[in-house]
Structure formats: structure tokens, C-alpha cells
C-alpha positions in Angstrom: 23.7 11.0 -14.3 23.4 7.4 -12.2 20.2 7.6 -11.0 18.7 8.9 -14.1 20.3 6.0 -16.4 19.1 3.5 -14.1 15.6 4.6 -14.2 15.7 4.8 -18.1 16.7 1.9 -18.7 14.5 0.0 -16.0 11.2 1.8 -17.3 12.2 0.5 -21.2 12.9 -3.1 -19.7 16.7 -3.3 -19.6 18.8 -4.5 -16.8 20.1 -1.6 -15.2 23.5 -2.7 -15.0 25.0 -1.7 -11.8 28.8 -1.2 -11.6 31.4 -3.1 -10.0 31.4 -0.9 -7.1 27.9 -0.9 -6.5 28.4 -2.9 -2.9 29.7 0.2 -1.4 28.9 2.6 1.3 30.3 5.6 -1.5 28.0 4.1 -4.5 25.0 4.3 -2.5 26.2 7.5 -1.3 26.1 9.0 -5.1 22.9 7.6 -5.9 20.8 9.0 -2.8 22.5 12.6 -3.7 21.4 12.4 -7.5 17.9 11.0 -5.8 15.5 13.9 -7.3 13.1 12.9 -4.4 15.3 13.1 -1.7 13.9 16.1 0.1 11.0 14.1 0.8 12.2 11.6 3.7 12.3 15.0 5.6 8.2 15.2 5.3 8.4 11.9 7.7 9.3 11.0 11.3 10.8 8.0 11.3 11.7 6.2 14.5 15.1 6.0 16.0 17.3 3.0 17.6 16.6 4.3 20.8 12.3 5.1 20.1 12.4 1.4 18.8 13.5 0.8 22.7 10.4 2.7 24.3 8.4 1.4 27.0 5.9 4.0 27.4 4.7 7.1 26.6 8.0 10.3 27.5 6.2 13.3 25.6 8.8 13.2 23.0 8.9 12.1 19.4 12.1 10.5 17.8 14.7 12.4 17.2 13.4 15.6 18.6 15.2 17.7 21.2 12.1 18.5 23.3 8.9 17.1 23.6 5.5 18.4 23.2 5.0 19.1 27.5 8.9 19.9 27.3 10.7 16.5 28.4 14.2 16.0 26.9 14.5 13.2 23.9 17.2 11.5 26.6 14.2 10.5 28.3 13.9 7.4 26.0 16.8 5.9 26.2 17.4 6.6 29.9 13.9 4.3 30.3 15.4 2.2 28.1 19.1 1.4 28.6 20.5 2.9 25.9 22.5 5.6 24.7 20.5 8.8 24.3 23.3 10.6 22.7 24.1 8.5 19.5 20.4 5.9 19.5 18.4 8.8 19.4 20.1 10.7 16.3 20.2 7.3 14.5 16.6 7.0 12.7 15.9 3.2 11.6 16.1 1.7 8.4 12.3 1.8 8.1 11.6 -1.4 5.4 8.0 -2.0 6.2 6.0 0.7 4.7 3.6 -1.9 3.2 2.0 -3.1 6.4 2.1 0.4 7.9 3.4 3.2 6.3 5.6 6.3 8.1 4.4 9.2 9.7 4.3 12.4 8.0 4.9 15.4 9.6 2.0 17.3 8.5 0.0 15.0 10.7 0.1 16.6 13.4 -0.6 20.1 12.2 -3.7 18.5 10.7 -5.0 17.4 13.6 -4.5 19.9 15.7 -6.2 22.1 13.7 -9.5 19.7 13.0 -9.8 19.9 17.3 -9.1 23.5 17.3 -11.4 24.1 14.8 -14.0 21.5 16.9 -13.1 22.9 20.1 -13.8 26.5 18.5 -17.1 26.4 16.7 -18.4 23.1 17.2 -21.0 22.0 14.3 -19.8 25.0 13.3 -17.2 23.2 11.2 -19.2 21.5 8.6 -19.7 24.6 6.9 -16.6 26.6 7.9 -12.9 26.8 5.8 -10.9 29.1 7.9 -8.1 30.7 5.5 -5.4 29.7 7.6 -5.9 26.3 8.2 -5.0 23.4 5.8 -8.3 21.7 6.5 -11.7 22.3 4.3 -14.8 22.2 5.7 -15.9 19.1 7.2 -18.6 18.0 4.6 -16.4 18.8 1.9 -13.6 17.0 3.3 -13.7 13.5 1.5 -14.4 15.3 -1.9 -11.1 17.1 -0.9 -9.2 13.8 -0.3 -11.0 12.3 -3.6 -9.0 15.5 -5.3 -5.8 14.4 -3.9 -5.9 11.1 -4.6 -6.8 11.0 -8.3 -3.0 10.6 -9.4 -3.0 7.4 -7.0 -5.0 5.7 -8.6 -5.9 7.1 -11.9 -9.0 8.1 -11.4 -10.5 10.4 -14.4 -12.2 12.6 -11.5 -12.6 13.0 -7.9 -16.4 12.0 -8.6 -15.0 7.9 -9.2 -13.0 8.2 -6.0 -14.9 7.9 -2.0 -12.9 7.7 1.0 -14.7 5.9 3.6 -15.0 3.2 6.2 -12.5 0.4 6.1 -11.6 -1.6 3.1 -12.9 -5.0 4.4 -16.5 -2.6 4.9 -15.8 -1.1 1.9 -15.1 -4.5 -0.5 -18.2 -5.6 0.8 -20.6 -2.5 -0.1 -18.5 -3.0 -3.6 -19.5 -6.7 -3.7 -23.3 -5.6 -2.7 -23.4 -3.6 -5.5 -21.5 -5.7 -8.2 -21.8 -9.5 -7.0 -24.9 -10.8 -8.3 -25.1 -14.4 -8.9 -27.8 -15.4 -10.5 -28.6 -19.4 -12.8 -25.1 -20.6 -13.9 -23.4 -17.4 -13.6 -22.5 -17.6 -9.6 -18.5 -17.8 -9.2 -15.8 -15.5 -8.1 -12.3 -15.4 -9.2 -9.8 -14.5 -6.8 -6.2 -15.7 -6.3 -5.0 -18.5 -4.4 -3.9 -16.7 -1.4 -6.0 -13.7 -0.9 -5.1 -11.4 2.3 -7.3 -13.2 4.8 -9.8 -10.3 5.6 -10.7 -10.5 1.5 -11.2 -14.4 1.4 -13.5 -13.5 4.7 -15.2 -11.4 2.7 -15.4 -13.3 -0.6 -16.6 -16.1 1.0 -19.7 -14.4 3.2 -21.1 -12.9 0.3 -21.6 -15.9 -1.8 -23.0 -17.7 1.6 -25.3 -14.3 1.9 -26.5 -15.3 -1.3 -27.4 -19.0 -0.3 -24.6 -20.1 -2.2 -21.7 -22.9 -1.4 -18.1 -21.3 -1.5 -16.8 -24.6 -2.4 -18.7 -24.5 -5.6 -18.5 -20.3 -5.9 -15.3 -19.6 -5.7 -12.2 -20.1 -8.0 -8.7 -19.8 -6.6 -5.9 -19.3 -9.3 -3.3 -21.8 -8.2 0.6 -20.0 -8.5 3.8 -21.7 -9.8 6.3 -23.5 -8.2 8.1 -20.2 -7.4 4.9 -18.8 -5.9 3.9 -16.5 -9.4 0.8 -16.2 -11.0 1.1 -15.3 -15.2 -1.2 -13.4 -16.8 -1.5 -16.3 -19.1 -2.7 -18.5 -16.1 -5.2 -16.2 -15.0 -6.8 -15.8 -18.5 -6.3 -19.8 -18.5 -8.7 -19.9 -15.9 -11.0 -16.7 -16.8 -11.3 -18.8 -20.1 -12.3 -21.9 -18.5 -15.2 -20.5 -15.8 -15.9 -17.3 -17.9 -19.8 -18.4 -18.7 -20.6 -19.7 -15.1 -18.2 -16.0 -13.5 -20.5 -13.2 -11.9 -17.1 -11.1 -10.7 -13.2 -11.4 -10.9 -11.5 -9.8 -7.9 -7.8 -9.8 -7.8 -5.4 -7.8 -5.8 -3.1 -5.2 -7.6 0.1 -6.6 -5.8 -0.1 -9.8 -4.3 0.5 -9.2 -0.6 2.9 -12.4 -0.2 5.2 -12.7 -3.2 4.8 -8.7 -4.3 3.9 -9.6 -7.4 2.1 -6.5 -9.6 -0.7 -8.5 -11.6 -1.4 -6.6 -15.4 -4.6 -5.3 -14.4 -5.3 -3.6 -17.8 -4.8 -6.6 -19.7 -6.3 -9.1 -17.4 -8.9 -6.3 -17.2 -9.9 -6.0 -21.0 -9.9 -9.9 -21.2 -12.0 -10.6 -18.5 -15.0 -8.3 -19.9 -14.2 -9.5 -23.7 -14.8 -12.8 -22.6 -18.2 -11.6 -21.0 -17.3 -11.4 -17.0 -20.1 -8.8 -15.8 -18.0 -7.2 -13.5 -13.9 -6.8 -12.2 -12.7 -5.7 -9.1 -9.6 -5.0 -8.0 -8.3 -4.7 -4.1 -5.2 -2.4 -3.9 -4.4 -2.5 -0.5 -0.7 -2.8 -1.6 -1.1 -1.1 -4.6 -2.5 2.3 -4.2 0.6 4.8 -3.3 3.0 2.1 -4.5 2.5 1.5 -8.4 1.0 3.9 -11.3 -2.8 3.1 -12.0 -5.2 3.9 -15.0 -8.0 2.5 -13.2 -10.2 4.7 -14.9 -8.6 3.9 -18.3 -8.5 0.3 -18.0 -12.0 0.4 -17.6 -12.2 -1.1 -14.1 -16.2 -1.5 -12.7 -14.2 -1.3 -8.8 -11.3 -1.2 -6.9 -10.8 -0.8 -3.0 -7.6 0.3 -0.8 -6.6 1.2 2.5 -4.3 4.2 3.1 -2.4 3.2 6.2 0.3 1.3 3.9 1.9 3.6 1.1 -0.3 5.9 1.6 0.9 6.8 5.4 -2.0 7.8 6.9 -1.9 6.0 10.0 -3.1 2.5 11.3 -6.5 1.8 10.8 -7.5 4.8 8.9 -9.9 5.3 6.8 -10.0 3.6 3.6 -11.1 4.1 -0.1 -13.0 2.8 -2.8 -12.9 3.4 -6.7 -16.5 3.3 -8.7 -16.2 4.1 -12.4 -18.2 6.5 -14.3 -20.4 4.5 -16.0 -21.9 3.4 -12.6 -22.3 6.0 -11.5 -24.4 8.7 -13.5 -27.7 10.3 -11.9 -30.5 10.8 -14.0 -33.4 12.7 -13.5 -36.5 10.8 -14.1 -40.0 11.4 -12.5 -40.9 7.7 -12.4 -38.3 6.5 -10.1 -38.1 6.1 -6.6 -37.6 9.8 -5.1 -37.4 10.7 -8.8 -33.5 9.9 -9.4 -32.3 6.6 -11.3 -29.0 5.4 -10.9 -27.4 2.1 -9.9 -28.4 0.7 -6.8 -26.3 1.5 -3.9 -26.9 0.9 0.3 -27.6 4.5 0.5 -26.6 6.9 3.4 -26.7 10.6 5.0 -23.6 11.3 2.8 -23.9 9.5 0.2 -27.1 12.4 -0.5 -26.0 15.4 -2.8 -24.5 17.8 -0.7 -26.9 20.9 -1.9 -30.0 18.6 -0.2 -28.4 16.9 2.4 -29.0 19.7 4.7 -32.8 19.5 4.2 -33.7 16.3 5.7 -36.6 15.7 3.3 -36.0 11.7 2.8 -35.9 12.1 -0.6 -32.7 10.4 -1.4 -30.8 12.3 -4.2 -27.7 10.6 -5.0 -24.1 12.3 -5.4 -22.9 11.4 -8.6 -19.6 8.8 -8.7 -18.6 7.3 -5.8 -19.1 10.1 -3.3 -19.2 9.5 0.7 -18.6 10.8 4.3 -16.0 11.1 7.5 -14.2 13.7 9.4 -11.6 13.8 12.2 -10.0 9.8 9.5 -10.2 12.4 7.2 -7.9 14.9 8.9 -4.9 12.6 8.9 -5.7 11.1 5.2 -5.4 14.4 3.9 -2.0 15.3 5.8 -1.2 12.3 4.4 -1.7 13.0 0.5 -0.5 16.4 0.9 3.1 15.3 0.8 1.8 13.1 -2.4 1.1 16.3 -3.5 4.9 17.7 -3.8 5.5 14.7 -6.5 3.9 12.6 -9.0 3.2 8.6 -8.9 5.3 8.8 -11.9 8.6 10.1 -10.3 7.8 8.0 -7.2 7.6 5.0 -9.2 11.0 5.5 -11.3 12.7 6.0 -7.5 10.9 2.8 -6.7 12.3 0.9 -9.5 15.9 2.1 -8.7 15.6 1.6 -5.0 14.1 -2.1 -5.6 16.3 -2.9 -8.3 19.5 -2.0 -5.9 18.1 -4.2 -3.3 17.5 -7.2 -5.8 21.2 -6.7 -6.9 22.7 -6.4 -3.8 20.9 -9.5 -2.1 22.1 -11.3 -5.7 25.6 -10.3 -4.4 24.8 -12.0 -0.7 23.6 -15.1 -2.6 27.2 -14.9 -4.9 29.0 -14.6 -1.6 27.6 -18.1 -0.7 28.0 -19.5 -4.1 31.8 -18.4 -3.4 31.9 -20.3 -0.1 34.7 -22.8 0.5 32.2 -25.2 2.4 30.7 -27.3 -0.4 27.4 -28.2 1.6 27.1 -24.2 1.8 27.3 -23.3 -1.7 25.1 -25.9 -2.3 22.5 -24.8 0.4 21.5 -21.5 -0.6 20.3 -19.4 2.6 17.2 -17.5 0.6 15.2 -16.8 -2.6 13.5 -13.9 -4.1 10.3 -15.2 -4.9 9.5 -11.5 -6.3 9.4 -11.5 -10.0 13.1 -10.2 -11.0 11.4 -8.3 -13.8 11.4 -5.0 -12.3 8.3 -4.1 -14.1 6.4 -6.8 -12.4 6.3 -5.8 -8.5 6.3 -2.7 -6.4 8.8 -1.6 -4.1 8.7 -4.8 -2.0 11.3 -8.0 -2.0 10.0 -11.2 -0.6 13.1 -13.1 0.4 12.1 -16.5 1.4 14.4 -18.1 4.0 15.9 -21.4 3.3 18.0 -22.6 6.2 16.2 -24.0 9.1 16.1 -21.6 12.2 17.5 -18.4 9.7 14.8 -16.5 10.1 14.9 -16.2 14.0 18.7 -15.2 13.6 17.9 -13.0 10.6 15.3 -11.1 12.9 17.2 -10.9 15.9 20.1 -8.9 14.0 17.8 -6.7 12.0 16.6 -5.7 15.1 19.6 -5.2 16.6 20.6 -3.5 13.8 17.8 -1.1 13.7 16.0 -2.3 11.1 12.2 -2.4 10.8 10.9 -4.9 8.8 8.1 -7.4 8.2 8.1 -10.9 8.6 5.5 -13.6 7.3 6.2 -16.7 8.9 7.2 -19.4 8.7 10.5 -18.4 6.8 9.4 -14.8 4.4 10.9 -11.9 5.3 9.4 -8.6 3.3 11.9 -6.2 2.2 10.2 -2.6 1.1 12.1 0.7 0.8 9.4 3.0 0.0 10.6 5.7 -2.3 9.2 8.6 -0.6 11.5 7.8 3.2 14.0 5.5 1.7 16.9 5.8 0.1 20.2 3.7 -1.3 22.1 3.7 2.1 19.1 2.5 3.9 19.5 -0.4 1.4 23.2 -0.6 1.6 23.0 -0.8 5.4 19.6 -3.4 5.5 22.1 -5.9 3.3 25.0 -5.1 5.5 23.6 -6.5 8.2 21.5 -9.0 6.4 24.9 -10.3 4.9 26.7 -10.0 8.6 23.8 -12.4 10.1 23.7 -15.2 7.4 27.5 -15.2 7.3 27.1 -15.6 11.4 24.5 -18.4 11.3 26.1 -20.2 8.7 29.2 -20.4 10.8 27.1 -21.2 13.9 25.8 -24.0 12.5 28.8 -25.2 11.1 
């Protein structure tokens, strides 16, 4: 089968040799019906032409005939201008799962019952699992999202995993924990262009701790094509290992969608004596397989709004491993329990004492935490996680990228094949995503390199009923996410990608 030889011989390194026809409607065609995953996109509501148009608030959710207080789905596009008929049957080609994911479907049943369930027996609900609803109780709930998310991340329990509070809060109770400077040993390692809520971070701890960021912080410079080796980051690990309190890197770099080696910088980080790694996997976690537990990471942080899909701003999560975080009897200790030091909280307390309100902290052992209604949606969310593996969604991810990759190759041929000299010699863009498949996620930075391209480019994506992310001033980010993608999506995105370079380069001409 197609799809399955692709995969193969992606996952063992090898190019995956696409055909001759592969820039066709029919190829993509055969390769989202061998797609093992396909069933999936239905788990998601993804907006339509004419939703994308919506000025307000109709009662109706794309692509549905009626909405939930019974107003017709031609309500959008009469508000609109458009046609209700064809826009609202056409659902987008939704390529920006990595600044906010899909919804799923099971969102709503979620939710509706957490404020039945409220409405019904009030505090009632911390203690209460009614058999037909596909919420636990409410103290139980982030243990229950822990559970669902150890394939995400590679956790070897739910006891490492917490869901809680927002990653920003939650990298800075990780760096409260594992930060501590103290003599020589006062620096951070982190990359040279951090998502700007971590360098935020990064840089109001070590002021917190009466430090100078200038002097406490060491940002790995990339290459010319915007990468970071592993062999540059051990470079630099080598050369600041003995003055390093903590290395935090992100799983994917956010810009260029490179996917860093996080067991092997991992394991040479704390050979060469770094006390502590950290990870932030904000475009990671959903996206890529991880062993954090295996590769013996101290920490790691995510949101779930991006791959994971559980709507914007939701609640985030954090990764502790075991050896943090064991519980030990002992009578000498404060309230009689050692274990690392944490900012403690009501839920952070063992759930068989919390209850009693003594103020005798007793810690849960791992990384356990608190939450409730975030919660609802989170675990909607990772219940359609739970009808796969990472594993599965990973090979689709590598096909689905890989296709892209080939096809914008074939846009960048096209050009090479112009009869305009200055054209061929003026490339329109660049993947500065590594072209070794085994070193990215599911996203394609395509950097722009014609003035005034990306304005056109964004204008017909639009037009075309595209959804996808921009980082100015000339990046656009390309991400078919396995579980609501597919290869016609990707056939049609460069269809019209093609159709609007091919426009602006005549346009300027």
C-alpha cells in the first residue's frame, strides 16, 4: 500500500520517493483513502468558507443544518454576503493547529454535562461519578487527564504528569523548584529565540534571584538557515557546563519547527554535570512521540490548546519525574512528610486528607494538582487521543509533512523552470524546516522571499479558504495536523499557494 511504504521508509530515514504523479488531485485522493486515521477528522468541527465570514454570533456551528436555539446554517452567510448553499458545506483547509488546535466534537458533550452535573448537585460534584456521564468526579479529574495523557508525553505514570494553570504559571513553579543559582553555578541555557512568554519568564527568575540576565543567561545562536545542531548545543553545554544551574530548551522550536534531540542533548547535559533540564513542549506535546520519562528529564511544561485541541487558553500541564517526586514518611520533618520542596497548595494535598483541613500538608506523590470546569474540555479533548496512539499519529504526520515538503519543492521547480531569467534566479521562498523528516513535527516554515509576497500570499489563502499562520515579517507556518488533515487539504493549500506566487510574480513583472 502507498501510505504504508511512505511511512516505512520515512521512519527508517529514507526519502519517500513520491511518484511522478504525486501533483495530482487523484494521488492525493489514494493516499487520504489508504490514510488508517482518516475517521478521525470526523471527531472535529472545523470551520467552513462561509463560518470564516461570521460577524457575530447566529446560534449555529459550521456546517450544521440547525443551530443549538434552531436558526438555519444560511444564517451565516446571509450576514455575510456569501453563498450559504456551497460556503457552508466547504470546511477550510485548517493549517494552523499549532497556534490553536481544532475543536473536537466531544467538547460540547463535556461541558454540558460538567454544568448539568453543577447545576444538579452543586459541591455535590467533587465526590460524585454519575455512570452516564463521561466526566469523573471533580477532584479526581486532573488525575483522570494525567491518565490520558501519559502516551503524549511518555510519562511512566499518571503520578509524573499535573494538569494545571497556564504554562507560563506553570514554567515558573518548575523554575522555583529546579533553578537554584547558587557561587559560579548561576546560568540558564535556552535557545536564541525562545517563544517570548518563556524568555519573560527566564529572565524574571534569574532577576528574582538578584541576578543579571545579561550575565545568566546563555542563548544558543542558530545557523545561517535558522537551525540549531545538536552538536552546537552540546558546543555550548560544554563550554558553560561548570558555571549552568538549568538547560531549558523547547521540544520544537516554535519558529523554524525544528524537533531538538531531547534524549541525547538530555543525557549529555547531566553527564557533563548540569543539575537540572527542562524542556517546554508547547509545540511538542500532541505533535511528536516523547520518552520523557525515559530520557530521564527533571521537567517539562506544555499547553494543550495547540495539538492537543483543547481550546484557547486552557489549562496547561507540567511533567515532574519520579525521582522528584517520592514522599517519605519521616517524623522529623515538617508535618512529618519529606520530599522536594514544592509551593504547596489545597490540591497539591493527598486526596485521602485533603478533606480534613488539618494544615498538615501531606504531599501527593509525582506531580499531582487541581482544576475543574479547564478540565472538562481537556479531557474531551484527549479522549479522541484515546482512539489512536502517538505512534500512528506520528507516521500520518510524517507522510502528511513529507507530501507538503515535496509538493512546495515542486512550486520552487516550477520557478526554477521559468522563462524570465531574473525569476529563476529569485526564488519566491525557503523551507527553513529541517528537510530530514525525522527532525520537525508536522509544521513547514516557508520563509518568503520576494518583497510584498507575503501580503499577496495571505490575501489568496484567505480567499481560498485557508487557515493558516503567519509570523511576520515574511514566515508563513504551514501545519497539517494528522488527526483533521489529510493529502487533499495539502494538495489544495499548494494549489492555491502555487496560483498566488505565479500571480504576483506576473504582477510585478
Amino acid at each position: 500500500m502507498e501510505f504504508q511504504t511512505i511511512v516505512e521508509r520515512l521512519r527508517s530515514g529514507q526519502d519517500p520517493k513520491f511518484p511522478g504523479n504525486a501533483n495530482s488531485l487523484e494521488y492525493a485522493e489514494t493516499l487520504s483513502s489508504q490514510d488508517p486515521l482518516k475517521h478521525l477528522k470526523e471527531e472535529f468541527i472545523l470551520p467552513t468558507r462561509a463560518s470564516l465570514r461570521k460577524k457575530g454570533l447566529t446560534g449555529s456551528l459550521p456546517g450544521s443544518a440547525n443551530g443549538a436555539n434552531g436558526t438555519s446554517s444560511n444564517d451565516i452567510s446571509t450576514q455575510s454576503g456569501g453563498n450559504a448553499d456551497d460556503d457552508d458545506k466547504k470546511k477550510s483547509i485548517y493549517f494552523v493547529g499549532n497556534s490553536l488546535g481544532a475543536q473536537p466534537k466531544a467538547v460540547r458533550r463535556y461541558l454540558d454535562a460538567q454544568l448539568e452535573t453543577w447545576a444538579s448537585i452543586g459541591v455535590g460534584g467533587h465526590f460524585t461519578t454519575w455512570e452516564d456521564s463521561p466526566l469523573v468526579a471533580w477532584q479526581d479529574m486532573s488525575a483522570d487527564c494525567a491518565r490520558k495523557s501519559v502516551d503524549l508525553v511518555g510519562a511512566a505514570s499518571p503520578d509524573e504528569i499535573v494538569m494545571m494553570n497556564t504554562i507560563t504559571a506553570n514554567l515558573h513553579l518548575m523554575m522555583a523548584s529546579f533553578y537554584k543559582p547558587a557561587g559560579q553555578r548561576h546560568k540558564i541555557i535556552l535557545e536564541w529565540k525562545p517563544f517570548p512568554s518563556d524568555f519573560y519568564a527566564i529572565e524574571s527568575q534569574i532577576q528574582w534571584h538578584g541576578l543579571d540576565p545579561r550575565e545568566s543567561m546563555v542563548q544558543i545562536e542558530p545557523d545561517q538557515d535558522f537551525i540549531i545542531s545538536t552538536e552546537r548545543i552540546m558546543a555550548v553545554i560544554d563550554e558553560h557546563a561548570d558555571e549552568t544551574a538549568l538547560l531549558l530548551l523547547p521540544g520544537v522550536q516554535y519558529y523554524s519547527g525544528q524537533l531538538f534531540d531531547m534524549e541525547r542533548i538530555t543525557a549529555h547535559a547531566q553527564a557533563k554535570g548540569v543539575p537540572y533540564v527542562g524542556w517546554d513542549l508547547a509545540h511538542a506535546a500532541g505533535n511528536v512521540e516523547l520518552r520523557l520519562h525515559d530520557w530521564n528529564v527533571d521537567f517539562a511544561v506544555w499547553c494543550t490548546y495547540k495539538y492537543i485541541n483543547a481550546g484557547p487558553g486552557s489549562i496547561a500541564g507540567a511533567f515532574v519525574h519520579a525521582r522528584h517526586g517520592t514522599v517519605e514518611r519521616d517524623p522529623e520533618a515538617i508535618h512529618g512528610f519529606r520530599h522536594r520542596h514544592r509551593l504547596a497548595g489545597w490540591y497539591g494535598e493527598d486526596k485521602s486528607v485533603r478533606f480534613d483541613m488539618a494544615n498538615r500538608f501531606q504531599p501527593t506523590p509525582g506531580a499531582g494538582g487541581s482544576s475543574a470546569v479547564d478540565l472538562a474540555s481537556l479531557s474531551a479533548a484527549l479522549s479522541v487521543f484515546e482512539k489512536t496512539r502517538m505512534r500512528e499519529l506520528r507516521s500520518k504526520s510524517l507522510a502528511l509533512t513529507a507530501y507538503a515538503q515535496h509538493l512546495l519543492d515542486g512550486i520552487a521547480g516550477d520557478e526554477e523552470e521559468a522563462s524570465d531569467p531574473a525569476a529563476a534566479s529569485s526564488p519566491p521562498f525557503r523551507i527553513i524546516t529541517p528537510r530530514d523528516p525525522l527532525r520537525r513535527g508536522c509544521q513547514l516554515s516557508v520563509l518568503l522571499l520576494r518583497p510584498g509576497l507575503l501580503e499577496h500570499v495571505g490575501a489568496a489563502l484567505r480567499e481560498g479558504g485557508v487557515v493558516c499562520d503567519q509570523r511576520k515579517p515574511d514566515v508563513i507556518r504551514v501545519a497539517p495536523v494528522p488527526l483533521y488533515c489529510d493529502f487533499v487539504d495539502v494538495y489544495n493549500f499548494m494549489s492555491i499557494l502555487r496560483k498566488a506566487i505565479a500571480t504576483a510574480a506576473a504582477a510585478a513583472s
